[in-house]
C-alpha positions in Angstrom: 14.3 27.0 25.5 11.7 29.3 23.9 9.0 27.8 21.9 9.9 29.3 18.9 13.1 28.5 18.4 12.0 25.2 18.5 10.6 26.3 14.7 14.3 27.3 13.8 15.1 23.6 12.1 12.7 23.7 9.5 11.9 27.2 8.7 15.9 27.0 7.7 15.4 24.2 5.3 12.9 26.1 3.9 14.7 28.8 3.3 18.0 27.6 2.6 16.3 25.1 0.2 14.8 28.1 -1.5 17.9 29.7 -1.5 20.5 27.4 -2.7 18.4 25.1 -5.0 20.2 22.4 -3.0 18.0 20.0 -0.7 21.2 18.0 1.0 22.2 22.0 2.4 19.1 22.3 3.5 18.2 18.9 4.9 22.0 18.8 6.6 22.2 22.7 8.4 18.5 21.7 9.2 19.7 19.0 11.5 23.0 20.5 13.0 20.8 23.5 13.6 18.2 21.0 15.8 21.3 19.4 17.3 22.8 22.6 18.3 19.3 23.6 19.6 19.1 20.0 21.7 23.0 20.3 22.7 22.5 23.7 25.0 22.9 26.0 21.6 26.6 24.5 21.3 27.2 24.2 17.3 30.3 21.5 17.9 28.4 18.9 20.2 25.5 19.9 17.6 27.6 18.8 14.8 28.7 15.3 16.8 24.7 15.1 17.8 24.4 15.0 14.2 26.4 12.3 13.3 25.3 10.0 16.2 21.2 10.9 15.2 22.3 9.7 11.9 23.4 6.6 13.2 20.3 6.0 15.2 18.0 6.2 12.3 19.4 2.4 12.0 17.7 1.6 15.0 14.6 1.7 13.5 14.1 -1.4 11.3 11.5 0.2 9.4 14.2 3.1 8.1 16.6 0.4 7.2 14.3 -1.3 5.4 13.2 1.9 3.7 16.9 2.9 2.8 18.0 -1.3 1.9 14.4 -0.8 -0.6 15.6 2.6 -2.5 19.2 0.7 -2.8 18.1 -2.7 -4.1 15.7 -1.1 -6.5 17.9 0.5 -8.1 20.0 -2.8 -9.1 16.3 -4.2 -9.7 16.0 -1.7 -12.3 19.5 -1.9 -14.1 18.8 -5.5 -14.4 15.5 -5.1 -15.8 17.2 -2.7 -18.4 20.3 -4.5 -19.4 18.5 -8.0 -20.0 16.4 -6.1 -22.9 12.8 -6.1 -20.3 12.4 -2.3 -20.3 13.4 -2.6 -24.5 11.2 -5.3 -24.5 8.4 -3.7 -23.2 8.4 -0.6 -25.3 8.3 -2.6 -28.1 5.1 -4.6 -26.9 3.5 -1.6 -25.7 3.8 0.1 -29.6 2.7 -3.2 -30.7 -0.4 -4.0 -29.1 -1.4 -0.6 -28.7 -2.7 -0.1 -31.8 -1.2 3.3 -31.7 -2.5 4.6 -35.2 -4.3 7.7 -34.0 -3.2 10.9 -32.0 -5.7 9.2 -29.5 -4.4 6.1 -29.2 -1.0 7.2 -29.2 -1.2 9.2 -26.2 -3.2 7.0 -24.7 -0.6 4.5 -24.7 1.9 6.9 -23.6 -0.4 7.4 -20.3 -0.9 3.5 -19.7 2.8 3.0 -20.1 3.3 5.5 -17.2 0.7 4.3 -15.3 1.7 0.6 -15.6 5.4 1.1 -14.9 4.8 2.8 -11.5 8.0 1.3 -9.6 9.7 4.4 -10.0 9.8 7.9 -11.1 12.7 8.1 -13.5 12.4 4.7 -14.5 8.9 5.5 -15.7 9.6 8.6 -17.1 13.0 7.5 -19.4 10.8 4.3 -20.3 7.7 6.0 -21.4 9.9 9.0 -23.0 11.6 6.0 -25.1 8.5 4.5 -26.2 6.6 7.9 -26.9 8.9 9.5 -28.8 8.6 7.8 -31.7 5.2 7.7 -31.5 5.0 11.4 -31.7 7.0 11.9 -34.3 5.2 9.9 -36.4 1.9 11.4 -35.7 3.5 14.7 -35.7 2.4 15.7 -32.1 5.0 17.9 -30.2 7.6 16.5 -28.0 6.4 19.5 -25.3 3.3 18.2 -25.3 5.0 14.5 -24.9 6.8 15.6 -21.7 3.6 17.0 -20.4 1.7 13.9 -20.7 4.9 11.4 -18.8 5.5 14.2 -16.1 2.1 14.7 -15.0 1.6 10.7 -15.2 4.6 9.2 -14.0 4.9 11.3 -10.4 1.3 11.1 -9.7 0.9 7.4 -10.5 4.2 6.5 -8.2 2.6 8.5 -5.4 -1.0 6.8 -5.9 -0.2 3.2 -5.8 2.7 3.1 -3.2 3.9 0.0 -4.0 7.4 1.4 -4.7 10.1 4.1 -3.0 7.6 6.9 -2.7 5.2 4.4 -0.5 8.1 3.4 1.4 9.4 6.5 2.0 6.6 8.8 3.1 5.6 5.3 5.3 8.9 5.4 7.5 8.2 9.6 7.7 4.4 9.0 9.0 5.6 6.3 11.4 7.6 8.6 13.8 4.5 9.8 14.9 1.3 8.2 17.1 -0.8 7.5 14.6 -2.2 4.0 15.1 -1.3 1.9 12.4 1.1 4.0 9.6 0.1 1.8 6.7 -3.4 2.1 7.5 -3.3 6.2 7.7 -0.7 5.8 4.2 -3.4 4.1 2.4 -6.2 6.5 3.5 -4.6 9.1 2.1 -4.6 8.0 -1.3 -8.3 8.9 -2.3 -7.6 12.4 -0.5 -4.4 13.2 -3.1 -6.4 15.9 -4.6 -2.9 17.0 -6.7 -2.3 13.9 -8.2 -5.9 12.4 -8.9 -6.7 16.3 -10.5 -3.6 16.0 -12.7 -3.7 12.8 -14.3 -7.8 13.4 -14.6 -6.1 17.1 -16.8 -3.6 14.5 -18.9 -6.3 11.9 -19.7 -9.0 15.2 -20.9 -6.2 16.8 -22.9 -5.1 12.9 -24.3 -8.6 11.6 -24.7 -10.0 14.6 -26.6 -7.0 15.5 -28.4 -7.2 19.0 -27.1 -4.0 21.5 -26.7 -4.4 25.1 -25.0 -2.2 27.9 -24.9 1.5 28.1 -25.4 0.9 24.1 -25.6 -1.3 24.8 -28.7 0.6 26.7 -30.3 3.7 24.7 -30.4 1.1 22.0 -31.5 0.2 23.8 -34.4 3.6 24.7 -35.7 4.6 20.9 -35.6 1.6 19.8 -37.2 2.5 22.8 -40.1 6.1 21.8 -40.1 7.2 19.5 -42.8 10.2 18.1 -41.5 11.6 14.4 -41.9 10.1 12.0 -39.2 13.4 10.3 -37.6 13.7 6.9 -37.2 12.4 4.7 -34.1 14.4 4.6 -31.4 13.1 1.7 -29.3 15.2 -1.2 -28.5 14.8 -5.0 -28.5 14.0 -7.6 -25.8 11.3 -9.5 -24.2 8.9 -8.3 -22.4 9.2 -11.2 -19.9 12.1 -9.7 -18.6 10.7 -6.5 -17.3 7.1 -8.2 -16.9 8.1 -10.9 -14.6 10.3 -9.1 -11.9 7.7 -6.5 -11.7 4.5 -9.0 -11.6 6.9 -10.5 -8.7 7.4 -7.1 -6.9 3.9 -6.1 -6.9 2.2 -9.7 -6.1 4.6 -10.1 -3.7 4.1 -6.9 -2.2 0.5 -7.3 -1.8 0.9 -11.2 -0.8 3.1 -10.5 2.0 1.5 -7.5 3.5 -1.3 -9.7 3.7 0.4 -12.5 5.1 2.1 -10.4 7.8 -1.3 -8.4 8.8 -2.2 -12.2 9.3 -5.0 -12.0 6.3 -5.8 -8.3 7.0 -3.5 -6.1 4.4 -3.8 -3.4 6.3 -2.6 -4.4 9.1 0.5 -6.0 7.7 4.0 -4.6 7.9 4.6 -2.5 5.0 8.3 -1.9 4.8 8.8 -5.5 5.4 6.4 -6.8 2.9 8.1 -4.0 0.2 11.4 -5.0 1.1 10.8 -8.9 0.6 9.0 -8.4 -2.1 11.9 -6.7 -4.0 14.6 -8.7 -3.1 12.6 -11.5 -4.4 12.1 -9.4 -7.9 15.7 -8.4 -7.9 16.6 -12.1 -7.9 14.3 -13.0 -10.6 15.8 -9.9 -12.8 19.4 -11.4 -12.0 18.2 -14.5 -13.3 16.6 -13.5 -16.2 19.7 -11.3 -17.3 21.8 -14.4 -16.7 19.5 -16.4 -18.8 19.7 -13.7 -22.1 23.5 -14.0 -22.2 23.2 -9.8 -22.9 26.3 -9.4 -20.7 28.8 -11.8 -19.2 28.3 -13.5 -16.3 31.2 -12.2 -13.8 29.8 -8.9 -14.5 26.1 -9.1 -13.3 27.3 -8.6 -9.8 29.0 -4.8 -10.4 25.9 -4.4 -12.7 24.0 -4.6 -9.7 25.7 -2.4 -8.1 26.1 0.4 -10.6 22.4 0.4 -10.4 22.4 0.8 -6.8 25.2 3.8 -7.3 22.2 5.5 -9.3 19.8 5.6 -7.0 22.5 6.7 -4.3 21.8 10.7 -4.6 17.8 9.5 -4.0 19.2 7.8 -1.1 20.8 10.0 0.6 17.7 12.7 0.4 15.7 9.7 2.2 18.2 9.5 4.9 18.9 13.1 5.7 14.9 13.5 5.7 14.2 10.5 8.5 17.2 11.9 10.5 15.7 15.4 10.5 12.1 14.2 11.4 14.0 12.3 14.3 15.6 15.0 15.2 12.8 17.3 15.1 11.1 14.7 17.4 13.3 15.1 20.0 13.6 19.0 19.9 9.7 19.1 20.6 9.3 20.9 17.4 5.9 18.5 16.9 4.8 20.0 20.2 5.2 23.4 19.6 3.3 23.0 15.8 0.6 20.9 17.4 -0.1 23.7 20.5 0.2 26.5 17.4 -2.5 25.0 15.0 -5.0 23.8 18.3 -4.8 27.8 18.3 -5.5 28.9 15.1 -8.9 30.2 14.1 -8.7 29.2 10.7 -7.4 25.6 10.9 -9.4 24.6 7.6 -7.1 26.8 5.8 -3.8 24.5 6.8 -3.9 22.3 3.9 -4.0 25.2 1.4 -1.3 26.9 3.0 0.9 23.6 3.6 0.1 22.9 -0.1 1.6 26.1 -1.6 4.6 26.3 0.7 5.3 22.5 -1.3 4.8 23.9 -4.5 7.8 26.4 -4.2 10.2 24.0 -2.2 9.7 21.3 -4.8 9.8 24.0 -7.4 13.0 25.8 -5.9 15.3 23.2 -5.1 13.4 20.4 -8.3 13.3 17.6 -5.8 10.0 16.0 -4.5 12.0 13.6 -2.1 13.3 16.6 -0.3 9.9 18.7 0.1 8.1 15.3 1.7 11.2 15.4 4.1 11.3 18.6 5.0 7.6 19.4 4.9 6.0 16.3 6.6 7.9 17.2 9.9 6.0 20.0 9.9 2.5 19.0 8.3 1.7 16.0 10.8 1.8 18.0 14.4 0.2 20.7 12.5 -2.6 18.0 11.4 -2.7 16.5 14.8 -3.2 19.3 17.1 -5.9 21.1 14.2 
């Protein structure tokens, strides 16, 4: 087989992802294209390849913990929600924020996303909750709100790692030679230029209550506008019920890394550790919801799973992504990228380029679950033979 077709897999993702806006096209023709490739360029034993790759990805107990993590967390955060925790919290935040100034009031709305870093949308509908009024009352723009959670929430979730995101891009890394995964995952966190640059933009723009362009103009025309604040719309709760589960999910976390690495974190099994650690703050959520009487108690087992159903779309990205880097693995398409970069004259220049290629996947098909799993394929061989 020529070296270049070898390429074939993931330049079609690209495009197709480009294309059709739709990452689960891309990701899926991506892998019955590599199939095809590893089944003598014959599309139907490609397409049964497919299906038994697929299955092998549950061979590897780190990508079945990965894909049981993304599952449970999304009952983890139904819970958390219908026993009045992420209510709760809102309302906490607002009160002991102090949140009397523009300042102060987007400063909250940054610590809330950073605080609530277990996952993306749960941060962002959380924080969006809790800022809106906040906004309103101060009469700051609601673009200018969905700046602030977006470029706080993402980054945040991609920083700390103790959530989907870590577990995710962990099970991608680990198809490769590269020592000890978790150890390469967490030096990689002081060299996320994107996301350490954008929350340092949100906390200048929140910190000295500056606007510029298009964002200062729609600042302006609220701040002229007299129209009627509306009313709060933040719920009731405790706190305790969102505060516990996720003191239990990060503790844990940390705790049992550091128990498997035998008292060296870094050396502990990550998707074990996460995986633990959420089942044991699922638990404490089912508890807690059982203990508030907010919904009867023959119910809080389909609650669980409705939250699981949530996540499912999230899920299946994951999946598709591990079985493409698997399959990619066996084409040699790591190889081929590895003997391409040793070659290229400008290697320093990689980064950049890998960078911008992201920027319109994740643009083009609005998924940032799909870019890592197409891109990261790609990005390590390139990395390893530079």
């Amino acid at each position: 087989m020529a070296d270049w077709l070898t390429l074939l897999p993931p330049l079609l993702a690209l495009a197709i992802a480009v294309w059709s806006r739709n990452v689960y096209w891309a990701l899926g023709l991506a892998i019955w294209t590599s199939e095809t490739l590893n089944a003598g360029y014959n599309p139907a034993l490609g397409f049964l390849a497919s299906v038994e790759r697929a299955v092998s990805v549950f061979g590897n107990e780190g990508n079945t913990r990965i894909l049981l993590f993304c599952l449970i967390i999304g009952a983890l955060i139904e819970y958390m929600r219908r026993s009045g925790g992420i209510a709760g919290m809102v309302d906490w935040l607002i009160r002991t924020g102090a949140a009397g100034t523009r300042r102060r009031a987007g400063s909250v709305t940054v610590l809330t996303g950073m605080l609530i870093f277990v996952e993306t949308n749960i941060s962002l509908l959380t924080t969006g909750i809790m800022g809106r009024p906040l906004f309103d009352r101060l009469k700051m723009s609601r673009e200018r709100l969905a700046y602030i959670i977006d470029s706080t929430s993402a980054p945040v979730s991609i920083l700390i790692l103790l959530n989907g995101w870590g577990a995710f891009v962990l099970g991608l890394i680990s198809e490769y030679d590269l020592g000890n995964p978790l150890s390469v995952l967490v030096a990689t966190i002081p060299l996320n230029f994107y996301a350490l640059f954008t929350l340092a933009g949100v906390w200048f723009t929140v910190l000295g209550d500056r606007t510029f362009g298009p964002m200062h103009s729609v600042e302006r025309r609220v701040w002229a506008a007299n129209d009627d604040v509306p009313e709060d719309e933040s719920g009731s709760g405790s706190a305790l019920n969102m505060g516990l589960p996720i003191l239990v999910l990060v503790g844990g976390a940390l705790g049992l890394m550091l128990w498997t690495g035998n008292g060296n974190m870094l050396e502990g099994s990550g998707s074990q550790a996460i995986l633990w650690a959420v089942c044991l703050a699922t638990v404490v959520a089912f508890l807690l919801l059982a203990r508030s009487g907010n919904e009867p108690k023959g119910t809080l087992i389909e609650i669980g799973f409705k939250g699981m159903g949530d996540l499912l779309p999230a899920v299946t990205v994951i999946f598709l992504a591990l079985v493409l880097g698997a399959s990619l693995k066996a084409l040699g398409t790591g190889e081929v990228l590895g003997g391409m970069a040793a070659n290229i004259p400008f290697a320093w220049a990689l980064p950049a380029i890998v960078f911008v290629v992201a920027g319109v996947t994740s643009f083009t098909t609005g998924t940032s679950w799909g870019t890592y799993g197409i891109l990261v394929p790609v990005a390590i061989p390139l990395a390893l033979g530079s």
